[in-house]
Predicted model as a PDB file, atoms N, CA, C, CB and O in Angstrom, pLDDT in the B-factor column:
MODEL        1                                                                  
ATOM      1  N   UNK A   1      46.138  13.463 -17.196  1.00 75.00           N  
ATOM      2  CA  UNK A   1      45.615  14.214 -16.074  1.00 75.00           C  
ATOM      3  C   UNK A   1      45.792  13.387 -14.799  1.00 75.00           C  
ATOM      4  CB  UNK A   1      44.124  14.584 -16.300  1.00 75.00           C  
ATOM      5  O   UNK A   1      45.561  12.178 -14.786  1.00 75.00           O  
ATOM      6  N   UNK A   2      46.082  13.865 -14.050  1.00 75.00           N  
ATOM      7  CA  UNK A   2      46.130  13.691 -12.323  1.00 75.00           C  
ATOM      8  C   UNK A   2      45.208  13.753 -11.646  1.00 75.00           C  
ATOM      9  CB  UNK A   2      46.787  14.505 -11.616  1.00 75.00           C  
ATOM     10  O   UNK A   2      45.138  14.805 -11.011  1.00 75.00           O  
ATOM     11  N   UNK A   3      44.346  12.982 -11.475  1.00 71.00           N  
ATOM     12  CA  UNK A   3      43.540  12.984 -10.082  1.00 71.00           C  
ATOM     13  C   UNK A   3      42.894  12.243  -9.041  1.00 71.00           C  
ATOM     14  CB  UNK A   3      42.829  13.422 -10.204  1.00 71.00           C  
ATOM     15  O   UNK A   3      42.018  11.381  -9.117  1.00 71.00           O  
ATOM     16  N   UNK A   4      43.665  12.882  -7.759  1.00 76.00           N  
ATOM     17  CA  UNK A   4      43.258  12.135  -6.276  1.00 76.00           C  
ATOM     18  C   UNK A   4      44.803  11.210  -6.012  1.00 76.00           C  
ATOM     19  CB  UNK A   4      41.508  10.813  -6.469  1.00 76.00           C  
ATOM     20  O   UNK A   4      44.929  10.357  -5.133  1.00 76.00           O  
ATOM     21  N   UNK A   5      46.019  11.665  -7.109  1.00 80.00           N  
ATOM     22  CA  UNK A   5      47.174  10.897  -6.852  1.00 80.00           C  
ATOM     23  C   UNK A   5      47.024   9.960  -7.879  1.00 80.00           C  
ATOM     24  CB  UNK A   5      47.311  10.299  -5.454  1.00 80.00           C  
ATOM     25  O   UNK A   5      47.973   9.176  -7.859  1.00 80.00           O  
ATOM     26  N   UNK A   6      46.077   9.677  -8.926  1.00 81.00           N  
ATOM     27  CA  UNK A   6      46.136   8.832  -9.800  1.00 81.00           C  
ATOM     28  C   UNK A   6      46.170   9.553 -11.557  1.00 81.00           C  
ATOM     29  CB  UNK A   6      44.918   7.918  -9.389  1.00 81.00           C  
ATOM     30  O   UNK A   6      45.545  10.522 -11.987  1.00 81.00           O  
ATOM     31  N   UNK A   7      47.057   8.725 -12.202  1.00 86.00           N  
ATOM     32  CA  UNK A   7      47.124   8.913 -13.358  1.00 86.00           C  
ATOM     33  C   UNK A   7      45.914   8.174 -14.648  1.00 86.00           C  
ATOM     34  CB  UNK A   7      48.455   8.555 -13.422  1.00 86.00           C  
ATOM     35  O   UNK A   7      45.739   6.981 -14.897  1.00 86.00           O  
ATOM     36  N   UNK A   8      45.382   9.129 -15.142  1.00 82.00           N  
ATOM     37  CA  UNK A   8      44.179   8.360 -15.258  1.00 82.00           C  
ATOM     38  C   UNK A   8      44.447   8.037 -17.037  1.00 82.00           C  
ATOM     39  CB  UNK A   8      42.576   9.362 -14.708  1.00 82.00           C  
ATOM     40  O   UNK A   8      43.796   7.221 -17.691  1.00 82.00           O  
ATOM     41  N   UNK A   9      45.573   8.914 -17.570  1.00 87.00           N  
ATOM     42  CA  UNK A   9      45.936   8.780 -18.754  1.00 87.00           C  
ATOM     43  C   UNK A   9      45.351   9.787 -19.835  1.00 87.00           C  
ATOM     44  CB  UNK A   9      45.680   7.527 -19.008  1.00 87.00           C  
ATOM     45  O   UNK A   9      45.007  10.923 -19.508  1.00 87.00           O  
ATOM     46  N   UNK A  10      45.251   9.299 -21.190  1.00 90.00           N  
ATOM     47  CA  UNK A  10      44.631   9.902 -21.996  1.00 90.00           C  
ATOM     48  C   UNK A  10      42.678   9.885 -21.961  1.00 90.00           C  
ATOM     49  CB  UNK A  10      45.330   9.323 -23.164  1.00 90.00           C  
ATOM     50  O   UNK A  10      41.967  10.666 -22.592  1.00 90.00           O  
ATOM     51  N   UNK A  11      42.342   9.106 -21.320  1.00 89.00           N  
ATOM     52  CA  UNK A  11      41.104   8.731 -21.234  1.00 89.00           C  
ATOM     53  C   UNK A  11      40.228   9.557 -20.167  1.00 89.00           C  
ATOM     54  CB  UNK A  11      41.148   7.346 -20.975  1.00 89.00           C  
ATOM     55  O   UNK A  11      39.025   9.412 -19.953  1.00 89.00           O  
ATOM     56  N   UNK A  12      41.042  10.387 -19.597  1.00 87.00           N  
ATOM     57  CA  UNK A  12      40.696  10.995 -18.349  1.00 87.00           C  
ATOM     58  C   UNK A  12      39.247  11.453 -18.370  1.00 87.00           C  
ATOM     59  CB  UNK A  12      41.623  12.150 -18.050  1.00 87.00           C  
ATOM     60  O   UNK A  12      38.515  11.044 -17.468  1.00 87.00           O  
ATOM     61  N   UNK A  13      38.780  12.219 -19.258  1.00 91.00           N  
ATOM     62  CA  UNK A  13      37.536  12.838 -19.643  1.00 91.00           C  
ATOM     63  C   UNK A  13      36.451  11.327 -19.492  1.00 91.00           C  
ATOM     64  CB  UNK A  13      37.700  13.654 -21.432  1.00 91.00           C  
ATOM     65  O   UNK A  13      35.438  11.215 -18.802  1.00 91.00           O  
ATOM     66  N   UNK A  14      36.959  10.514 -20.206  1.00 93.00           N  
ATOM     67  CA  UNK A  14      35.855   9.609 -20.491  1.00 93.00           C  
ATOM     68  C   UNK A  14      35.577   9.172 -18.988  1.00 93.00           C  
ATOM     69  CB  UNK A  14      36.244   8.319 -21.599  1.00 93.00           C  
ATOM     70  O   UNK A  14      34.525   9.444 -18.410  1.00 93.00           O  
ATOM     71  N   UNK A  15      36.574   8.503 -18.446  1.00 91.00           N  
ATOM     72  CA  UNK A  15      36.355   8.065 -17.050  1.00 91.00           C  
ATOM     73  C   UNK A  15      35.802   8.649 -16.027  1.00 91.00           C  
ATOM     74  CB  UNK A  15      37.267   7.822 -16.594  1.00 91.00           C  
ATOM     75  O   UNK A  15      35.353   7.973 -15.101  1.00 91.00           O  
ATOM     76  N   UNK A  16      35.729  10.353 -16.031  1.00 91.00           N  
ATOM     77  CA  UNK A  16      35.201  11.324 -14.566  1.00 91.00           C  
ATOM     78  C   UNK A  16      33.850  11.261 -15.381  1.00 91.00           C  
ATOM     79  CB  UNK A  16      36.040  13.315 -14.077  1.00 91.00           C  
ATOM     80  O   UNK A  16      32.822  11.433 -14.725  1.00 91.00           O  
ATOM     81  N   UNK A  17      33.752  11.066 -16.547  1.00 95.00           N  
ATOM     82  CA  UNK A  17      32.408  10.966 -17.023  1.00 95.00           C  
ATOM     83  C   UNK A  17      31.318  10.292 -16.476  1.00 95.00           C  
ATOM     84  CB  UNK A  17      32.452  10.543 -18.054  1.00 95.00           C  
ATOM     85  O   UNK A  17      30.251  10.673 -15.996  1.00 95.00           O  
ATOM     86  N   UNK A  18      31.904   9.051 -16.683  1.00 96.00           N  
ATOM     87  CA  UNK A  18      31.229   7.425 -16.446  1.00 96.00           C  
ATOM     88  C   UNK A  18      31.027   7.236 -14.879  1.00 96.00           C  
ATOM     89  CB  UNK A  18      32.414   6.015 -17.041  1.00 96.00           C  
ATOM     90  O   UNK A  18      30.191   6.516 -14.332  1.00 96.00           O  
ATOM     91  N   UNK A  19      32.076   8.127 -14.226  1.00 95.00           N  
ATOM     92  CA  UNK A  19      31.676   7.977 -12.455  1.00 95.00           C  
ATOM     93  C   UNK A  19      30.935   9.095 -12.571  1.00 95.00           C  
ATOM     94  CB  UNK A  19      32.993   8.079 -11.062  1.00 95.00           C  
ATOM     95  O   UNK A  19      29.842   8.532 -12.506  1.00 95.00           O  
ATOM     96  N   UNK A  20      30.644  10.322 -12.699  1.00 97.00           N  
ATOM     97  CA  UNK A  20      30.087  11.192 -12.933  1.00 97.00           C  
ATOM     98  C   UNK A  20      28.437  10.139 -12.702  1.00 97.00           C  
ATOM     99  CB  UNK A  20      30.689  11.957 -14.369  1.00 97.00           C  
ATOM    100  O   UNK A  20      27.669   9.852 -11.784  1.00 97.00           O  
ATOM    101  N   UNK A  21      28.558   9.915 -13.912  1.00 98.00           N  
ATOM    102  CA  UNK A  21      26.815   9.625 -14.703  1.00 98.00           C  
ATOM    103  C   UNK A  21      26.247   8.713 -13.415  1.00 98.00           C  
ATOM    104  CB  UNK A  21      26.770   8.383 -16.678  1.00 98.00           C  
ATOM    105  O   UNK A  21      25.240   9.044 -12.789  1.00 98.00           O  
ATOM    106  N   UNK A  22      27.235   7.217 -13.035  1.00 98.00           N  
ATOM    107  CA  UNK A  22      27.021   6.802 -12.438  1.00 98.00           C  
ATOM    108  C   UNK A  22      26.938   6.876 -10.978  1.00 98.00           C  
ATOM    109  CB  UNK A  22      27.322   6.374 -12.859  1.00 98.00           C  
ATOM    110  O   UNK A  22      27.083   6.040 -10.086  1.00 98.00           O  
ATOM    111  N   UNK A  23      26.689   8.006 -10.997  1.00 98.00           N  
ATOM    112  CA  UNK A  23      26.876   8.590  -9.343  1.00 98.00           C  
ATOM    113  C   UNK A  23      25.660   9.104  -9.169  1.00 98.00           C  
ATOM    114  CB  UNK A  23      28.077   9.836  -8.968  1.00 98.00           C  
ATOM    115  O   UNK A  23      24.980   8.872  -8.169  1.00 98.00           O  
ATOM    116  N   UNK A  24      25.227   9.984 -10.318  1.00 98.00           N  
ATOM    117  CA  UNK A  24      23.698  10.392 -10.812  1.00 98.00           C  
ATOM    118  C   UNK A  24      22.777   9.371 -11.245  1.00 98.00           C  
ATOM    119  CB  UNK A  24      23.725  11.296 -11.988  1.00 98.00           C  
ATOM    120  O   UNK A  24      21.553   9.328 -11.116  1.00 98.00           O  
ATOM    121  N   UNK A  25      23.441   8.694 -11.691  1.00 98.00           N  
ATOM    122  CA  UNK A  25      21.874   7.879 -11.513  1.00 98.00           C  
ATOM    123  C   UNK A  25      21.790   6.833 -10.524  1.00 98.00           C  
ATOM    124  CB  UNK A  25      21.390   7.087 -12.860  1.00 98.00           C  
ATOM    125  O   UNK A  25      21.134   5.862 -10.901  1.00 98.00           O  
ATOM    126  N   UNK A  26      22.184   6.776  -9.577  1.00 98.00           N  
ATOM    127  CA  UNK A  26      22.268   6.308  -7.885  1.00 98.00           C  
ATOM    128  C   UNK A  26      21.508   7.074  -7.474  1.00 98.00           C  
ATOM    129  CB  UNK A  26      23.594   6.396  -6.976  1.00 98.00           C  
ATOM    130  O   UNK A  26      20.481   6.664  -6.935  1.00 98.00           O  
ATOM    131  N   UNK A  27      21.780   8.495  -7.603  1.00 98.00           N  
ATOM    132  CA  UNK A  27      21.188   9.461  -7.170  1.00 98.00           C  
ATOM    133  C   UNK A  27      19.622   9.711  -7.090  1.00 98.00           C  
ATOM    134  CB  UNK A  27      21.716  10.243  -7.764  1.00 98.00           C  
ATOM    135  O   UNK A  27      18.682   9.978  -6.341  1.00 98.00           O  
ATOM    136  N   UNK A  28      19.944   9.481  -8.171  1.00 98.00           N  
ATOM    137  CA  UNK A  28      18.188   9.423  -8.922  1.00 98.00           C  
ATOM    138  C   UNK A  28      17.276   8.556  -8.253  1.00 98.00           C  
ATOM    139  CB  UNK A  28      18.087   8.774 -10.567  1.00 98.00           C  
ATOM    140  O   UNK A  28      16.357   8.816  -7.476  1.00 98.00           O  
ATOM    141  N   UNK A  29      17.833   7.155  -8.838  1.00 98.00           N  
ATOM    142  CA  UNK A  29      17.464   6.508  -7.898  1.00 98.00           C  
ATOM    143  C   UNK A  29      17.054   5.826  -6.920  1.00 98.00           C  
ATOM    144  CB  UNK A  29      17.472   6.523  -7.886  1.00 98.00           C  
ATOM    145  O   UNK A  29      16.345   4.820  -6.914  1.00 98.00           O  
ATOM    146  N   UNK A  30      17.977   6.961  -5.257  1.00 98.00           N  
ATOM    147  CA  UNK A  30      17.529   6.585  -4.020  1.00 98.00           C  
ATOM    148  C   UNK A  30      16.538   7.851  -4.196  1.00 98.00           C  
ATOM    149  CB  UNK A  30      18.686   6.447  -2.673  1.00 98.00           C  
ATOM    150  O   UNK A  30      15.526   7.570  -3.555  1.00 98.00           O  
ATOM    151  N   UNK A  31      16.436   8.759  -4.621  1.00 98.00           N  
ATOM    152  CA  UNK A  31      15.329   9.683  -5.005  1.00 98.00           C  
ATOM    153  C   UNK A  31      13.915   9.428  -5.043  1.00 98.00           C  
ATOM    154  CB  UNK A  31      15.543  10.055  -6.128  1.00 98.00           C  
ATOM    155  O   UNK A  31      12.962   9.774  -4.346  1.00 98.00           O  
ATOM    156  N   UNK A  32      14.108   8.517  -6.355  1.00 98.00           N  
ATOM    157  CA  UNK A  32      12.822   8.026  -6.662  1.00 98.00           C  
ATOM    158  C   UNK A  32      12.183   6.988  -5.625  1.00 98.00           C  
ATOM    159  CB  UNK A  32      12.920   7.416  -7.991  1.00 98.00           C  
ATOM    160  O   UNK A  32      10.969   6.890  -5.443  1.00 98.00           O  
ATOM    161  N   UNK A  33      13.315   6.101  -4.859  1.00 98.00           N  
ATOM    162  CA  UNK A  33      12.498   5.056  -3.701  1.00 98.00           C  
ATOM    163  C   UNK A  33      12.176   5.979  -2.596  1.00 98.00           C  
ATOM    164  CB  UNK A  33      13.505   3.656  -3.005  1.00 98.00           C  
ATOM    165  O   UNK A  33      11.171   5.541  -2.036  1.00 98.00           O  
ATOM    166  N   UNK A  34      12.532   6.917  -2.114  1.00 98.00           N  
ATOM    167  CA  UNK A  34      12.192   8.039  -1.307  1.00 98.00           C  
ATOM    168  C   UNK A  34      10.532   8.273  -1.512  1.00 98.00           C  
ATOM    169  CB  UNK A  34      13.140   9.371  -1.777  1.00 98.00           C  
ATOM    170  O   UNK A  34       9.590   7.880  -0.824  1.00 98.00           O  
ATOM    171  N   UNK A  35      10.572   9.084  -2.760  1.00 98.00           N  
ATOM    172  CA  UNK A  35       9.559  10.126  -3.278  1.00 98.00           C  
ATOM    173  C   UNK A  35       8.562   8.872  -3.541  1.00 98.00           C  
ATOM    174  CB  UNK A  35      10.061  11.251  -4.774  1.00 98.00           C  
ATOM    175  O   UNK A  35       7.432   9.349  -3.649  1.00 98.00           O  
ATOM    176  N   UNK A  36       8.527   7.589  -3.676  1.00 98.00           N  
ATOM    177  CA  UNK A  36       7.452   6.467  -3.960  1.00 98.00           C  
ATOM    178  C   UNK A  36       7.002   6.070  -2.783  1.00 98.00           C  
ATOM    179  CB  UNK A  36       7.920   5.233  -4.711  1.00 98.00           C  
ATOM    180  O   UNK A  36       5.821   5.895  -2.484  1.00 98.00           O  
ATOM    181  N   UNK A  37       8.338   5.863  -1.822  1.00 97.00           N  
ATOM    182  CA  UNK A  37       7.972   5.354  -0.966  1.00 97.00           C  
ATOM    183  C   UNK A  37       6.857   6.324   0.090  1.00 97.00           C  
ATOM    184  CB  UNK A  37       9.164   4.872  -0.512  1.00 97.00           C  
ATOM    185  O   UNK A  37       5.818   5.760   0.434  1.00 97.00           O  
ATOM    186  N   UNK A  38       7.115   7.788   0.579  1.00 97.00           N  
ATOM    187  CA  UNK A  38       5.633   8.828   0.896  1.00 97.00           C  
ATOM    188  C   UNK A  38       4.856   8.995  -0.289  1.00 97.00           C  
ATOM    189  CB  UNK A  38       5.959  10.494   1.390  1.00 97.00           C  
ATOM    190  O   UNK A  38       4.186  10.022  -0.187  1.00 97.00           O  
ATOM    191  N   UNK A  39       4.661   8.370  -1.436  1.00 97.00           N  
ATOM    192  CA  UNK A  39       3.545   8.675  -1.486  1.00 97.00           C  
ATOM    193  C   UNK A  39       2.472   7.944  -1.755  1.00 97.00           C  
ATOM    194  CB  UNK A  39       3.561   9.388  -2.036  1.00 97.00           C  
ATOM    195  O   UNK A  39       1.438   8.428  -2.217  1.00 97.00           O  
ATOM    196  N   UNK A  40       2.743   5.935  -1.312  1.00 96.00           N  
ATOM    197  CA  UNK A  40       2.557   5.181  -1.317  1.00 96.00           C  
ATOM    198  C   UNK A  40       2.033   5.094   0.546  1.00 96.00           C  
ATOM    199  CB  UNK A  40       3.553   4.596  -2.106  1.00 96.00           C  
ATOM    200  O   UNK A  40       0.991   4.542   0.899  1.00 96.00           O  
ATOM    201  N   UNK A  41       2.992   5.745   1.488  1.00 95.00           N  
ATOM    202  CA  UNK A  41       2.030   5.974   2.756  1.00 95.00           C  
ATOM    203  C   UNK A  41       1.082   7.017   2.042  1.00 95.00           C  
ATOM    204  CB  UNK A  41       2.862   6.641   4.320  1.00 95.00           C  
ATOM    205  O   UNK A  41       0.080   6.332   1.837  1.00 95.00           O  
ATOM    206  N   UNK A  42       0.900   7.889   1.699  1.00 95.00           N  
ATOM    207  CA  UNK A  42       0.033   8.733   1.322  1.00 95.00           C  
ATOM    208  C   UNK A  42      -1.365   8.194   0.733  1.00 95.00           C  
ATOM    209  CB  UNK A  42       0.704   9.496   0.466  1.00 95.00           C  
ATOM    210  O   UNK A  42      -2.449   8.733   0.956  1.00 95.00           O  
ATOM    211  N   UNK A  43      -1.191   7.168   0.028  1.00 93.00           N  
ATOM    212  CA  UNK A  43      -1.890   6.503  -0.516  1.00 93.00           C  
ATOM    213  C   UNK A  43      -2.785   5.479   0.277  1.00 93.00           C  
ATOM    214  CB  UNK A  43      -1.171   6.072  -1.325  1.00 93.00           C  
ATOM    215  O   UNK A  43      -3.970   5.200   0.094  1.00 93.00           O  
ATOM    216  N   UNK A  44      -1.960   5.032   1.142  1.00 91.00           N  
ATOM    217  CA  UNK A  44      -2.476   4.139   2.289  1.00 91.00           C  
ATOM    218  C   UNK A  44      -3.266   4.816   3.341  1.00 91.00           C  
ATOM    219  CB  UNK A  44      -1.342   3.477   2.987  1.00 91.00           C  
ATOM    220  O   UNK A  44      -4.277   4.336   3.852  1.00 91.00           O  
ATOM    221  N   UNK A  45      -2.619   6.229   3.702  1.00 91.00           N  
ATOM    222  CA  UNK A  45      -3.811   6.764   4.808  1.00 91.00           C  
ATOM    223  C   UNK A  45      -4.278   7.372   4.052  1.00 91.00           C  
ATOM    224  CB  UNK A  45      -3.609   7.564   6.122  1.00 91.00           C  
ATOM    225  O   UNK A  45      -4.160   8.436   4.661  1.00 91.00           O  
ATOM    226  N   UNK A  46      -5.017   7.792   2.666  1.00 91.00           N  
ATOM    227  CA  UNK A  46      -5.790   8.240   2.397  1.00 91.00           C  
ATOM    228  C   UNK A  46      -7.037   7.091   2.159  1.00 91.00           C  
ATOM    229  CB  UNK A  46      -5.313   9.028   1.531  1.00 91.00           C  
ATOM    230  O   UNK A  46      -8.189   7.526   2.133  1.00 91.00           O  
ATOM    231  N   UNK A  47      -6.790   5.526   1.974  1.00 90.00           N  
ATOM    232  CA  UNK A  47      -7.372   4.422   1.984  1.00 90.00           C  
ATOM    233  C   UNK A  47      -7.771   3.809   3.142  1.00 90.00           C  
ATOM    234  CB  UNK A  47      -6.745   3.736   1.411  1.00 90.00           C  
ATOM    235  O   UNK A  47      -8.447   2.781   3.184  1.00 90.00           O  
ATOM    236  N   UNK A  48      -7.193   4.679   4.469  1.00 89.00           N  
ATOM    237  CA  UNK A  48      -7.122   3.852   5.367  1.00 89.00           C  
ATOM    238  C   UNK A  48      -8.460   4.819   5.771  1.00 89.00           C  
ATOM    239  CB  UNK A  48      -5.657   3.577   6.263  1.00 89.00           C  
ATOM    240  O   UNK A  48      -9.407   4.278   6.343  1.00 89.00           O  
ATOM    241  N   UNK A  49      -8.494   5.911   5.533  1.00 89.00           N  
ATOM    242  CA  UNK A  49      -9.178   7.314   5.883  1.00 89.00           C  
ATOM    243  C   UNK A  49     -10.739   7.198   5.667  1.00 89.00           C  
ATOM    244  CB  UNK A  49      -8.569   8.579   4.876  1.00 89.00           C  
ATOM    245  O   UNK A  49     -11.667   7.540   6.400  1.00 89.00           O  
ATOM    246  N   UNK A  50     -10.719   6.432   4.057  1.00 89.00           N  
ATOM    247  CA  UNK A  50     -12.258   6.169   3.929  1.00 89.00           C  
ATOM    248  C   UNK A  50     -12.901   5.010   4.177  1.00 89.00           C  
ATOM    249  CB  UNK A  50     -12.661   6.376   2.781  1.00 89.00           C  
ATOM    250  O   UNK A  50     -13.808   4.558   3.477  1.00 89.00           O  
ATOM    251  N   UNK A  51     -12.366   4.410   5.357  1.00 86.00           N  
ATOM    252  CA  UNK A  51     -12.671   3.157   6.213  1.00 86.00           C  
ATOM    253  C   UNK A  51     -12.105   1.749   5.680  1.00 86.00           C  
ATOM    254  CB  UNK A  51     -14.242   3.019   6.324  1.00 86.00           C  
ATOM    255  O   UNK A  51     -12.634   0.694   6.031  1.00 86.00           O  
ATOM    256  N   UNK A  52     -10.780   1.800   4.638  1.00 82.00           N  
ATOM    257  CA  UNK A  52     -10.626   0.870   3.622  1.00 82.00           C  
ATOM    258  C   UNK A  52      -9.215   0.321   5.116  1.00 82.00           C  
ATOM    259  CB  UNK A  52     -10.168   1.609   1.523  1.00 82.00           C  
ATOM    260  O   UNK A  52      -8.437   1.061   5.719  1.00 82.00           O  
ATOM    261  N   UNK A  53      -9.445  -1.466   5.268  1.00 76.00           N  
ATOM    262  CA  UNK A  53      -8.123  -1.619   6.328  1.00 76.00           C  
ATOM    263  C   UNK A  53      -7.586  -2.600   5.744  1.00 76.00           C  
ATOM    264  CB  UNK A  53      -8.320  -1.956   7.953  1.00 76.00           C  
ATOM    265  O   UNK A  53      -8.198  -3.365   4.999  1.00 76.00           O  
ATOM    266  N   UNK A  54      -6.127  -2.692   6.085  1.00 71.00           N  
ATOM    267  CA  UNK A  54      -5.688  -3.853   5.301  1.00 71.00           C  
ATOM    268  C   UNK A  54      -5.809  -5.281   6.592  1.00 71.00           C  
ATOM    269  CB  UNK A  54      -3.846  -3.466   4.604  1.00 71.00           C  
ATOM    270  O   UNK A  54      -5.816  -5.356   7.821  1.00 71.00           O  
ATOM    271  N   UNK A  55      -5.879  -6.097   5.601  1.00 73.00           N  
ATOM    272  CA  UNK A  55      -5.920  -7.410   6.020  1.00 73.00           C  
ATOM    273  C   UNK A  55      -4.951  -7.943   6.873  1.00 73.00           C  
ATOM    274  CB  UNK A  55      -5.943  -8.125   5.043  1.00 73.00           C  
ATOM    275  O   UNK A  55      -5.176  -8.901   7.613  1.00 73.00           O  
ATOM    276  N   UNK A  56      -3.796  -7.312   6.794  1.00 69.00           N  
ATOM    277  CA  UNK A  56      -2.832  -7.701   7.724  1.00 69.00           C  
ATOM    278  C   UNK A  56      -2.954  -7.393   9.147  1.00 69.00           C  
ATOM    279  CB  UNK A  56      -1.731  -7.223   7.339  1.00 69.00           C  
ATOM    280  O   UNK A  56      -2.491  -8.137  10.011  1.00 69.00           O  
ATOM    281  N   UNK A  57      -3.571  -6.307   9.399  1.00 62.00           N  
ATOM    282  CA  UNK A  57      -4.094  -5.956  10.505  1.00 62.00           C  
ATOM    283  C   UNK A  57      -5.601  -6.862  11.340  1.00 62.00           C  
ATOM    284  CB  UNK A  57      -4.332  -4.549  10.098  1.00 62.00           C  
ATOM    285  O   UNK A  57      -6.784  -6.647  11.079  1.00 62.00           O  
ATOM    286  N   UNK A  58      -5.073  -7.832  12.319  1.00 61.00           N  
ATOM    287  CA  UNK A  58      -5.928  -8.607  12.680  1.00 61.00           C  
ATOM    288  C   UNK A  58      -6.345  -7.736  14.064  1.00 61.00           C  
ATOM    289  CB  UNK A  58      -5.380 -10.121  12.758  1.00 61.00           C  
ATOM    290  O   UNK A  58      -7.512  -7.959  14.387  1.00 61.00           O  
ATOM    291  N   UNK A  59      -5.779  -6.980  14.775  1.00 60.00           N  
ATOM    292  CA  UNK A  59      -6.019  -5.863  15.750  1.00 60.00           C  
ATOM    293  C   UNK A  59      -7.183  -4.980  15.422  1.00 60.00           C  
ATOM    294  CB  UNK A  59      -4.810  -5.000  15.848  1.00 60.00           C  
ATOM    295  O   UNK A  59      -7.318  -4.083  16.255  1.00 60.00           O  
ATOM    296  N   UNK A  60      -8.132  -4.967  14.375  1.00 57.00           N  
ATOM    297  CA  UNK A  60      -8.892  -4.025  14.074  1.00 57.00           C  
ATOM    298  C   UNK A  60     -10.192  -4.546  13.470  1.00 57.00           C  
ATOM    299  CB  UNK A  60      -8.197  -3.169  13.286  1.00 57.00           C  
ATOM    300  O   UNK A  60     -10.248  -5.087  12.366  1.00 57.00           O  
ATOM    301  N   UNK A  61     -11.047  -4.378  14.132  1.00 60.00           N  
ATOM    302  CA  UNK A  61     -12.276  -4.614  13.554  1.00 60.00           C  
ATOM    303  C   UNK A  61     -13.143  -3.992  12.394  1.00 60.00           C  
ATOM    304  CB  UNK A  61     -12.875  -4.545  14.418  1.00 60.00           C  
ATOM    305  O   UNK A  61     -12.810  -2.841  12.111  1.00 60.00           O  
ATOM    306  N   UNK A  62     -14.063  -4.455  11.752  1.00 59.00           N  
ATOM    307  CA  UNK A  62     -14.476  -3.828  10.620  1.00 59.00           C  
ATOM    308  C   UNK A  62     -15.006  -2.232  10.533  1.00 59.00           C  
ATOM    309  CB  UNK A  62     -15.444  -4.664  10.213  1.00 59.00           C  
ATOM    310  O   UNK A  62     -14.888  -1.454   9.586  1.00 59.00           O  
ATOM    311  N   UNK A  63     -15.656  -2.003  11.904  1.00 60.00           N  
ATOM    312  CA  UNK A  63     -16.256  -0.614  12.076  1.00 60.00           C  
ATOM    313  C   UNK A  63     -15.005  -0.114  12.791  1.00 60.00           C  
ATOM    314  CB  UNK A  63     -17.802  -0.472  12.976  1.00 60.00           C  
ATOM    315  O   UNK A  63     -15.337   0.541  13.779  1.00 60.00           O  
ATOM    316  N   UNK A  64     -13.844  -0.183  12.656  1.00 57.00           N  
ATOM    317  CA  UNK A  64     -12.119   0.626  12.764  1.00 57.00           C  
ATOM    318  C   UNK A  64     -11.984   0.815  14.422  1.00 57.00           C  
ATOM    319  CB  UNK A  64     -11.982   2.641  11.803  1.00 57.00           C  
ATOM    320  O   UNK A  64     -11.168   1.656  14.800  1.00 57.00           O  
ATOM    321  N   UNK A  65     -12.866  -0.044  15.593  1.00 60.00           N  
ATOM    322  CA  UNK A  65     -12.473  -0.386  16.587  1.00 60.00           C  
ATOM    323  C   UNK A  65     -11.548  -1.078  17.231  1.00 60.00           C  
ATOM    324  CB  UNK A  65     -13.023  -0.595  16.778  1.00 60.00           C  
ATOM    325  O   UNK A  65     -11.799  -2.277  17.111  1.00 60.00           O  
ATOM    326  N   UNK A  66     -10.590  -0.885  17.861  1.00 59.00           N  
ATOM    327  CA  UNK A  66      -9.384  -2.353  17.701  1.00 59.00           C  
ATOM    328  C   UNK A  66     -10.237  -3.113  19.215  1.00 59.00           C  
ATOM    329  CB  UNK A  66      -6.873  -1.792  18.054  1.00 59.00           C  
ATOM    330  O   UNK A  66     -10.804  -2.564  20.160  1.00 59.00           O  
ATOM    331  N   UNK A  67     -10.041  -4.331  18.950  1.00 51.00           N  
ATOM    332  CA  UNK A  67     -10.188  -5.331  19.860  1.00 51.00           C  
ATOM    333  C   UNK A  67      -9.515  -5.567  21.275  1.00 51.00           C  
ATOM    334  CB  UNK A  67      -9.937  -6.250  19.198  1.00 51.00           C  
ATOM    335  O   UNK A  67      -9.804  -6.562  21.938  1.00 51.00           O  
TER     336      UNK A  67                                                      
ENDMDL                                                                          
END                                                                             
């Protein structure tokens, strides 16, 4: 089989396979760091919401006034 100008041989199937799969599970993935990554902010302003602040924040006082 022929494809893109290349002869890929008898193996052809196996090979569109293997880029195939590996294209999907890239896919997947940047998917999953997406879909973790909102709902990990989600997680944070819902923590941030019931007066919980992170420590890194030296701009903010305990009763959620900034300085």
């Amino acid at each position: 089989m022929v494809l893109f100008g290349m002869d890929l041989g008898p193996h052809w199937a196996f090979i569109v396979w293997a880029y195939g799969l590996a294209v999907a599970v890239i896919v997947l993935l940047i998917a999953w760091v997406v879909l973790d990554h909102k709902a990990q902010h989600r997680t944070l302003a819902d923590l941030e919401a019931q007066g919980l602040r992170r420590r890194s924040r030296r701009d903010a006082k305990p009763d959620g006034q900034l300085s």
